[in-house]
PALOVO-600212 format. One record per residue (C-alpha): residue in three letters; z, x, y. Coordinates in nm, 2 decimals. Last residue first. Layout:
<drenro code="ALA" up="Z" east="X" north="Y"/>
...
END
This chain:
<drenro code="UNK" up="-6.79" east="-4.22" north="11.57"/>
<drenro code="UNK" up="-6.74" east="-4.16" north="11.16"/>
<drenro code="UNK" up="-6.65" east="-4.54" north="11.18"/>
<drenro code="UNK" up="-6.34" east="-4.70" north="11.15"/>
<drenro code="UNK" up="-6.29" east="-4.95" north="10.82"/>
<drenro code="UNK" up="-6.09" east="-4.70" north="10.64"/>
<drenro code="UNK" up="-5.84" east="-4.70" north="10.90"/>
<drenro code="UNK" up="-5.59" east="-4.62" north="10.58"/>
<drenro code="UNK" up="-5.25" east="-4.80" north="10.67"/>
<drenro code="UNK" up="-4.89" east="-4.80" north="10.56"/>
<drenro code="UNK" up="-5.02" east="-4.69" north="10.23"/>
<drenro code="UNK" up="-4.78" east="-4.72" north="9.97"/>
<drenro code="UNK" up="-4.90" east="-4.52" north="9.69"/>
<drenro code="UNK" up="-5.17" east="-4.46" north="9.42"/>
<drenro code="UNK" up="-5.41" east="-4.24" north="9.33"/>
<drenro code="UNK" up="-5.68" east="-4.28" north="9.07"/>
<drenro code="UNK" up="-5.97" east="-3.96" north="9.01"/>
<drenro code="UNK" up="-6.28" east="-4.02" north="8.75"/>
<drenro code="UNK" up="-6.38" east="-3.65" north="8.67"/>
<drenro code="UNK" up="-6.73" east="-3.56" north="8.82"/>
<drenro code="UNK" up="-6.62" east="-3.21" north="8.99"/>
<drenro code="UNK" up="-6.36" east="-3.10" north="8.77"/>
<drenro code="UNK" up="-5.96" east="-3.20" north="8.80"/>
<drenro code="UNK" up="-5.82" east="-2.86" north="8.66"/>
<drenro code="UNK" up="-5.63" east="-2.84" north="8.30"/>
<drenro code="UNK" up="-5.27" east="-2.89" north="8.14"/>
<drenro code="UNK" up="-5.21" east="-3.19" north="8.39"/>
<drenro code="UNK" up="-4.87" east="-3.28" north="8.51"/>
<drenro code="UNK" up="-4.69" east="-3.52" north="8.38"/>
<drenro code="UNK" up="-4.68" east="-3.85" north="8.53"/>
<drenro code="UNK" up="-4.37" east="-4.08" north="8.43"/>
<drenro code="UNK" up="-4.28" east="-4.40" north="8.27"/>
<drenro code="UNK" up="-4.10" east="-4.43" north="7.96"/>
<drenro code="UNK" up="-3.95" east="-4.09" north="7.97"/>
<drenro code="UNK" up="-3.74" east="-4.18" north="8.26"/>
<drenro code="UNK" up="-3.42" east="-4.16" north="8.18"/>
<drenro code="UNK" up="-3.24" east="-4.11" north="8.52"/>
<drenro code="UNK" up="-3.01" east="-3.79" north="8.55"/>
<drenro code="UNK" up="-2.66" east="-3.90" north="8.50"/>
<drenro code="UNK" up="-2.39" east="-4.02" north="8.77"/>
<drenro code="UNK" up="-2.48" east="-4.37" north="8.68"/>
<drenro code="UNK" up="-2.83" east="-4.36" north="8.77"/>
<drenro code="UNK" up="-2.93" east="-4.01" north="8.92"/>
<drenro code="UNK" up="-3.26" east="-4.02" north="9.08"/>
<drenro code="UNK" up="-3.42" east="-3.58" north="9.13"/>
<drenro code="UNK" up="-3.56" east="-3.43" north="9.43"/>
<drenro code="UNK" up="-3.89" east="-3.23" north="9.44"/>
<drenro code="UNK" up="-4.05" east="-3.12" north="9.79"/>
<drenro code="UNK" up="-4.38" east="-3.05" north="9.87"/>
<drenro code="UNK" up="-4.62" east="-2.96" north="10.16"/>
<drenro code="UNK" up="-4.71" east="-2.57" north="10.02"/>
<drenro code="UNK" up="-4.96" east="-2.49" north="10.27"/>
<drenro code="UNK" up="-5.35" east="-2.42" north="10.35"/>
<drenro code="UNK" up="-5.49" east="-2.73" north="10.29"/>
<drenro code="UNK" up="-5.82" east="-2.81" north="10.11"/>
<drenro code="UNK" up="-5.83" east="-3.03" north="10.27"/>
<drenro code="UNK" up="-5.72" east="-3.24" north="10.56"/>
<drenro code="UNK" up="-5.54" east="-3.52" north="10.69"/>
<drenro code="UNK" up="-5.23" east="-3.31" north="10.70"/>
<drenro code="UNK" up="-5.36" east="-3.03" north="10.86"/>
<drenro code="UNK" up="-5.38" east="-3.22" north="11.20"/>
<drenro code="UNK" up="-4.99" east="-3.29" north="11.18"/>
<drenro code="UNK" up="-4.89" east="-2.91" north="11.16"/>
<drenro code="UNK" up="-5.13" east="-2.60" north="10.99"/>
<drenro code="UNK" up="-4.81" east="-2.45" north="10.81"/>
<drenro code="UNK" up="-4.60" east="-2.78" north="10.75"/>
<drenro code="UNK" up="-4.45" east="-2.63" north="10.43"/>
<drenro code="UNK" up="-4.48" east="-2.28" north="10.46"/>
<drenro code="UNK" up="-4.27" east="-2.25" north="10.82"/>
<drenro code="UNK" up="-4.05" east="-2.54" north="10.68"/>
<drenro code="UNK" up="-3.91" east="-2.33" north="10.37"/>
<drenro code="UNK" up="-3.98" east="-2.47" north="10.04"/>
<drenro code="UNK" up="-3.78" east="-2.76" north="9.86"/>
<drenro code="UNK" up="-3.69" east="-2.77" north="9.54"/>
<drenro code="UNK" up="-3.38" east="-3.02" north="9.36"/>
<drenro code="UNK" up="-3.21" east="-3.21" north="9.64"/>
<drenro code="UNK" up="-3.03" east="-3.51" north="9.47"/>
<drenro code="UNK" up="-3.11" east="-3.90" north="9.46"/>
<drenro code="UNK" up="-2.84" east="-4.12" north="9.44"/>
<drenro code="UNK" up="-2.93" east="-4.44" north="9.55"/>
<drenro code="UNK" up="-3.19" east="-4.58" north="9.32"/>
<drenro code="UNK" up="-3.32" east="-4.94" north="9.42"/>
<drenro code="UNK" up="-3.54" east="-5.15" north="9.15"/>
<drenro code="UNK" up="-3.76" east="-5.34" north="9.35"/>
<drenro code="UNK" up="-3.91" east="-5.67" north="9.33"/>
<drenro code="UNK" up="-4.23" east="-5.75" north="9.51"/>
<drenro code="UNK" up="-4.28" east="-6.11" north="9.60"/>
<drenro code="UNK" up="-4.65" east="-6.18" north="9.66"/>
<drenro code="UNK" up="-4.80" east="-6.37" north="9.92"/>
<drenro code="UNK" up="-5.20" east="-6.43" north="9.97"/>
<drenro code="UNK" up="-5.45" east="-6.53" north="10.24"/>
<drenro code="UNK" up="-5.21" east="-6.40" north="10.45"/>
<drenro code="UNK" up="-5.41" east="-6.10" north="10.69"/>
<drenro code="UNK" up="-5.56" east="-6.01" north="10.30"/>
<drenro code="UNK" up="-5.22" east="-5.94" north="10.20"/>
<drenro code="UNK" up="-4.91" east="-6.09" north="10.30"/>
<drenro code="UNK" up="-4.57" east="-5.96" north="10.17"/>
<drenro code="UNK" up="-4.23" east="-6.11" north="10.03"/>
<drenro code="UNK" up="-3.98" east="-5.78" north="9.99"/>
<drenro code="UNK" up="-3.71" east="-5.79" north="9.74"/>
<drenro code="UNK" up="-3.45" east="-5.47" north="9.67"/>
<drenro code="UNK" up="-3.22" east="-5.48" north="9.35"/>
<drenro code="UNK" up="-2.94" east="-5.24" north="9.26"/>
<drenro code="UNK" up="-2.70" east="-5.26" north="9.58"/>
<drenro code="UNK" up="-2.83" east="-5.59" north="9.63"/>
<drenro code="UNK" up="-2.77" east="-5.75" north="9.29"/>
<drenro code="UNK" up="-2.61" east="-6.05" north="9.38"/>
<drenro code="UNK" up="-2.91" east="-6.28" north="9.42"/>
<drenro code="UNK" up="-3.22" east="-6.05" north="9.50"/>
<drenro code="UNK" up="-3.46" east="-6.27" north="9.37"/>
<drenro code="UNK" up="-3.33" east="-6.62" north="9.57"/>
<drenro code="UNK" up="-3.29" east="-6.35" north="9.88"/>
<drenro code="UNK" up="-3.64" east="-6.27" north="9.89"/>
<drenro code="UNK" up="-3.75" east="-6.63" north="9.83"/>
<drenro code="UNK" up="-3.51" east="-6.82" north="10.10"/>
<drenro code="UNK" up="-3.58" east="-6.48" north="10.37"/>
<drenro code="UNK" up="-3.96" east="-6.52" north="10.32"/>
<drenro code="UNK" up="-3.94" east="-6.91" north="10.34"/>
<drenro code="UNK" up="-3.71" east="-6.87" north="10.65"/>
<drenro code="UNK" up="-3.93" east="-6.59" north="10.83"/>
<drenro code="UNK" up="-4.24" east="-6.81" north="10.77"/>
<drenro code="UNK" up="-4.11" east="-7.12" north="10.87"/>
<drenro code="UNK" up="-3.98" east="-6.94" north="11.22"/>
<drenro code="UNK" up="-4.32" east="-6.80" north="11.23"/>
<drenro code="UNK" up="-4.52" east="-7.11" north="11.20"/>
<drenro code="UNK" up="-4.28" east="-7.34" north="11.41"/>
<drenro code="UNK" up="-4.33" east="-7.07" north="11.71"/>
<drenro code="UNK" up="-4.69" east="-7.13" north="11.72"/>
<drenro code="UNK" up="-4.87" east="-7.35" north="11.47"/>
<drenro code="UNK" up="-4.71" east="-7.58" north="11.15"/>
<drenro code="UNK" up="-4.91" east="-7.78" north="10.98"/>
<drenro code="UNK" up="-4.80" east="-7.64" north="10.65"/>
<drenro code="UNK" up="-4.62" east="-7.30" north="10.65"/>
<drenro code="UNK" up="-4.34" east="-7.42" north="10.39"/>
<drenro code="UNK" up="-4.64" east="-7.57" north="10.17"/>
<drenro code="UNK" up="-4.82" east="-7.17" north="10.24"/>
<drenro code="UNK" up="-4.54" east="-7.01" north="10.14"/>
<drenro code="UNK" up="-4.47" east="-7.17" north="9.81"/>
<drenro code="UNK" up="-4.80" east="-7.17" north="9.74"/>
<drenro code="UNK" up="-4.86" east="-6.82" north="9.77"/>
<drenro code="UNK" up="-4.53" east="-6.72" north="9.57"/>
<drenro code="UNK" up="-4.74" east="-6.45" north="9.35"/>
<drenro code="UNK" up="-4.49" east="-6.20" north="9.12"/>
<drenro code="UNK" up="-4.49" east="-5.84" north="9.10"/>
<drenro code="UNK" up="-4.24" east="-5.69" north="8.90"/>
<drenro code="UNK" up="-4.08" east="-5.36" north="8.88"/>
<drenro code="UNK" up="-4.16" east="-5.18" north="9.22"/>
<drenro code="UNK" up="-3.96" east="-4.86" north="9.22"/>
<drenro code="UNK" up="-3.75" east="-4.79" north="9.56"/>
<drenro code="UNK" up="-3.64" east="-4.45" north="9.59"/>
<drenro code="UNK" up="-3.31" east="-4.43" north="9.86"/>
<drenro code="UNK" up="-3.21" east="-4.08" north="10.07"/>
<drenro code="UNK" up="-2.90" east="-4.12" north="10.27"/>
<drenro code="UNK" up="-2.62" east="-3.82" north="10.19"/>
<drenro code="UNK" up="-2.83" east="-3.66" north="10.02"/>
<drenro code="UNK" up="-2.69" east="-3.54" north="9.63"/>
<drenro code="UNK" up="-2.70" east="-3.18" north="9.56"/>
<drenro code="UNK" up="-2.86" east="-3.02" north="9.26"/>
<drenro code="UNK" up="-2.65" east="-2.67" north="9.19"/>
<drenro code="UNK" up="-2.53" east="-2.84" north="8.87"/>
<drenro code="UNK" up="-2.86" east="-2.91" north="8.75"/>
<drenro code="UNK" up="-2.94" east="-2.56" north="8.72"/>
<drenro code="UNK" up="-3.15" east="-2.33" north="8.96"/>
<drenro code="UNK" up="-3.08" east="-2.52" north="9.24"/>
<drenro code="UNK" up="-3.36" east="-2.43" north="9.50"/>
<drenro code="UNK" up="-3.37" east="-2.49" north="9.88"/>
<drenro code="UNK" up="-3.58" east="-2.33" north="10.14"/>
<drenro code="UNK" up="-3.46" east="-2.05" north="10.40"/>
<drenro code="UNK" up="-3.54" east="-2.24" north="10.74"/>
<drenro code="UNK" up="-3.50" east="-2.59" north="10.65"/>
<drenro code="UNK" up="-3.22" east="-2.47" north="10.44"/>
<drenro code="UNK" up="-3.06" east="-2.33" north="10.69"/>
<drenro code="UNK" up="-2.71" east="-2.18" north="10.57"/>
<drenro code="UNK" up="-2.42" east="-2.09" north="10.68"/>
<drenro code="UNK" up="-2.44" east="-2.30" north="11.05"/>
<drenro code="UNK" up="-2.49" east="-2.53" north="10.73"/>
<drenro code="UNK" up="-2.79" east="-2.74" north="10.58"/>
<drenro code="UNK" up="-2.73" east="-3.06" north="10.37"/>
<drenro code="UNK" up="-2.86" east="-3.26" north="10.66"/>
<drenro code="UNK" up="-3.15" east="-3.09" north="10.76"/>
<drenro code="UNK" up="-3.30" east="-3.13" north="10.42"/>
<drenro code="UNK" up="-3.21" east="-3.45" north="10.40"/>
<drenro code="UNK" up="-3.37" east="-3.55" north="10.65"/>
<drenro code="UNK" up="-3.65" east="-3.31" north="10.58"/>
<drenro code="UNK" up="-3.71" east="-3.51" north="10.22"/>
<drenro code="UNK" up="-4.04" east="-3.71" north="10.32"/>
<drenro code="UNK" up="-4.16" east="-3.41" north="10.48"/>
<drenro code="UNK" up="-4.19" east="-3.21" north="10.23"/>
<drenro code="UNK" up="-4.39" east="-3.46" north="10.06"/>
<drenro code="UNK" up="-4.30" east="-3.58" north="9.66"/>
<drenro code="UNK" up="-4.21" east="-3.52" north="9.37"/>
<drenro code="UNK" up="-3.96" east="-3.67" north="9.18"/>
<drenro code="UNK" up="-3.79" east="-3.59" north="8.86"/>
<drenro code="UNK" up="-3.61" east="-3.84" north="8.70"/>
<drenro code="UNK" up="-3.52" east="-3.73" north="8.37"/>
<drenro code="UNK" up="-3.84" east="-3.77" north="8.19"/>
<drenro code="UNK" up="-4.07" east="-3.54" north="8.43"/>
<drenro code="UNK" up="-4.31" east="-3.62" north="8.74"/>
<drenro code="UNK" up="-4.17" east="-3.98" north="8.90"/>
<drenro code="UNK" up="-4.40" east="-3.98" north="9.17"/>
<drenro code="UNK" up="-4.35" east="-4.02" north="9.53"/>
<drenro code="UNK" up="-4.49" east="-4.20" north="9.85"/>
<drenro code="UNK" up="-4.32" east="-4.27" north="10.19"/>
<drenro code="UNK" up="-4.14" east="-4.44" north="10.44"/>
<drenro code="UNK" up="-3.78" east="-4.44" north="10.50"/>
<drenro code="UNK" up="-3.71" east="-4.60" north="10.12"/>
<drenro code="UNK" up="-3.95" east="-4.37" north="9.90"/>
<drenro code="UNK" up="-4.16" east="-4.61" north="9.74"/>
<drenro code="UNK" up="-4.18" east="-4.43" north="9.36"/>
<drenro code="UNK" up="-4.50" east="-4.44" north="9.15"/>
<drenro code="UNK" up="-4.45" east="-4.44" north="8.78"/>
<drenro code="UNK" up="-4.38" east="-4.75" north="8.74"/>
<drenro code="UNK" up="-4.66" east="-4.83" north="8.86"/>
<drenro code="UNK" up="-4.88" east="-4.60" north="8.69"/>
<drenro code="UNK" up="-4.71" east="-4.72" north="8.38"/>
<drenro code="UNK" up="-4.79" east="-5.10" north="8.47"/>
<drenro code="UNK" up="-5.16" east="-4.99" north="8.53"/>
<drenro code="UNK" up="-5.19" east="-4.83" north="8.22"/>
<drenro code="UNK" up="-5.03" east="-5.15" north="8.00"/>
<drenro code="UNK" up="-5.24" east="-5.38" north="8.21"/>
<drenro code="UNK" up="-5.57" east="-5.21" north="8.09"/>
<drenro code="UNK" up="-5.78" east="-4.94" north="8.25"/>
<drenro code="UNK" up="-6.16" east="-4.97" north="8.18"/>
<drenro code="UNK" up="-6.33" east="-4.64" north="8.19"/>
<drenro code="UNK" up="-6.68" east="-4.59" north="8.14"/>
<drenro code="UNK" up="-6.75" east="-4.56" north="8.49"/>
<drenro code="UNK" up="-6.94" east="-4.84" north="8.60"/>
<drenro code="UNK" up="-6.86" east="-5.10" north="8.37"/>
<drenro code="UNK" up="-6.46" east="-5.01" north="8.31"/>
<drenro code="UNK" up="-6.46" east="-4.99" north="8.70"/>
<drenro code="UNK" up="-6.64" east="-5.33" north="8.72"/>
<drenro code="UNK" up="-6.38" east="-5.46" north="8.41"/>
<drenro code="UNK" up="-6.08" east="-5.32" north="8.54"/>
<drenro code="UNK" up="-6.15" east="-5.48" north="8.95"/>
<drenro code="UNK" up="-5.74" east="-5.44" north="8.96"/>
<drenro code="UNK" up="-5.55" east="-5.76" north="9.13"/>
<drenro code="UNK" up="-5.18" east="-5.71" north="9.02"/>
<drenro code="UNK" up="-5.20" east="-5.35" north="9.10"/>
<drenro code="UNK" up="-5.31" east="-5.37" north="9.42"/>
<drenro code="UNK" up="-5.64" east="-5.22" north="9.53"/>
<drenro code="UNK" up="-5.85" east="-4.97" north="9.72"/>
<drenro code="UNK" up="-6.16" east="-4.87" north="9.66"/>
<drenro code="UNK" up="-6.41" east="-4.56" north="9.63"/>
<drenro code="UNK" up="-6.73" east="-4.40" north="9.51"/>
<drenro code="UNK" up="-6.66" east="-4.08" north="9.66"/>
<drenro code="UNK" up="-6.97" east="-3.80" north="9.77"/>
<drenro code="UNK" up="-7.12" east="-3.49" north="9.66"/>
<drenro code="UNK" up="-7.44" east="-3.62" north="9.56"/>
<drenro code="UNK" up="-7.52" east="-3.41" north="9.28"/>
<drenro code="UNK" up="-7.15" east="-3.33" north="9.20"/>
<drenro code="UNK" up="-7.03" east="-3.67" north="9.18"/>
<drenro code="UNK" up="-6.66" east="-3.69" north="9.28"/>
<drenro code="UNK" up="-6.57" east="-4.05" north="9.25"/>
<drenro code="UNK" up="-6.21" east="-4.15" north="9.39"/>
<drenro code="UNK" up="-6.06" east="-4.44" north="9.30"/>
<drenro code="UNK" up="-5.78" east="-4.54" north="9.52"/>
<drenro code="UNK" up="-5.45" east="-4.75" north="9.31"/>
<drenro code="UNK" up="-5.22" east="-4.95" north="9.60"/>
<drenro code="UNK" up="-4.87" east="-5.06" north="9.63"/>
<drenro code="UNK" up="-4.83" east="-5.34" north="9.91"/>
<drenro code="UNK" up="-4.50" east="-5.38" north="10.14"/>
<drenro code="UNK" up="-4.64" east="-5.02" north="10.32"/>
<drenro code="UNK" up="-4.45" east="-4.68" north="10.36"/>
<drenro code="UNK" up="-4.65" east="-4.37" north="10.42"/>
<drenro code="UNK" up="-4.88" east="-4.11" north="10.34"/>
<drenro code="UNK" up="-5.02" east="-4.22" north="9.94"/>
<drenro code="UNK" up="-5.29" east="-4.42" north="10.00"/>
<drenro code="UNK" up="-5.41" east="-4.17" north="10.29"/>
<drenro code="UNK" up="-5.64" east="-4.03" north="10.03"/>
<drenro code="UNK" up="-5.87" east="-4.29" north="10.08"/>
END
């Protein structure tokens, strides 16, 4: 489950995680944020989250663009995230001077933040279901005819939301449930995100790929970067996840969310 938040997929999701300390096991689901079981959580737990909680953990949550999960963390557009997810840029603002995948990177004032050169933070805004539209475009239709229908409709309704706002707007039409269901995610697209923290490799990827399904973990896999909107650093004190003033305890109710690209959570333990 805690794969929700590894890599890039068309659906956000929200994991529950149960930590009961006489059993010692998780109680757990996945869902989108449109589609949220609140009342059977609300029934079991104690704990019903509403549509106003959900939309802020949402907005909260940043897509970053090549492929991975983030989280807006402070009111001016802080964003935390893997270390991994920022290496590119990383590599890319290093020198023959200066190796700042080997040394680390920290700008102790907002003027030593510095922009990379291709990094993009997509946050989902609106959610909308288009199921019937694809499915009458899809009609009798098998084969080849299927597809092609399927990329036009999906092109027609991506581009309809976009409209001229490209450099500001981002539209994706995905299938869940293998298409029993389309929804039209819009996106609002930051650009200009700049290097804030970021710890030396040897630290950050200590234990390699295996490590990284597995915990506790012995590293420090994180990077922060910050969105700038308009040359300024984004306001984002509507909609952000501060960072807790006490431990999570065995028993507390846990929620993640991300953009899984995919959780094998149907394989078996053999």
């Amino acid at each position: 489950m805690l794969q929700c938040f590894t890599r890039l997929s068309p659906a956000l999701c929200a994991a529950l995680l149960l930590l009961a300390p006489s059993l010692a096991r998780a109680d757990e689901g996945m869902w989108t944020f449109n589609n949220f079981p609140s009342a059977k959580v609300g029934q079991a737990y104690g704990f019903s989250p509403d549509q106003a909680w959900l939309d802020h953990v949402r907005l909260s949550s940043i897509r970053l663009a090549r492929g991975c999960s983030a989280s807006l963390v402070s009111k001016d557009g802080l964003v935390m995230t893997n270390h991994h997810c920022a290496h590119s840029c990383i590599e890319q603002l290093s020198t023959a001077q200066r190796d700042y995948v080997q040394t680390g990177f920290y700008a102790k004032e907002a003027k030593d933040e510095v922009k990379c050169p291709d990094m993009e933070a997509n946050q989902l805004v609106q959610i909308t279901d288009v199921t019937e539209r694809v499915k009458a475009a899809l009609a009798g239709k098998d084969g080849k005819a299927f597809s092609d229908a399927l990329k036009s409709v999906e092109a027609d309704i991506a581009k309809e939301c976009t409209g001229s706002n490209g450099d500001t707007v981002r539209c994706d039409v995905v299938d869940l449930y293998h298409g029993g269901i389309y929804n039209l995610y819009k996106y609002r697209r930051y650009q200009d995100l700049r290097l804030v923290f970021a710890p030396e490799f040897a630290i950050a990827f200590f234990g390699g790929d295996p490590d990284n399904f597995e915990f506790p973990r012995y590293d420090l896999d994180v990077s922060f970067v910050r969105i700038y909107d308009q040359g300024k650093p984004l306001d984002s004190s509507a909609n952000y996840l501060p960072f807790a003033k006490e431990d999570a305890k065995d028993g507390d109710l846990t929620f993640v969310s991300g953009h899984p690209g995919n959780t094998d959570r149907l394989d078996t333990v053999a």
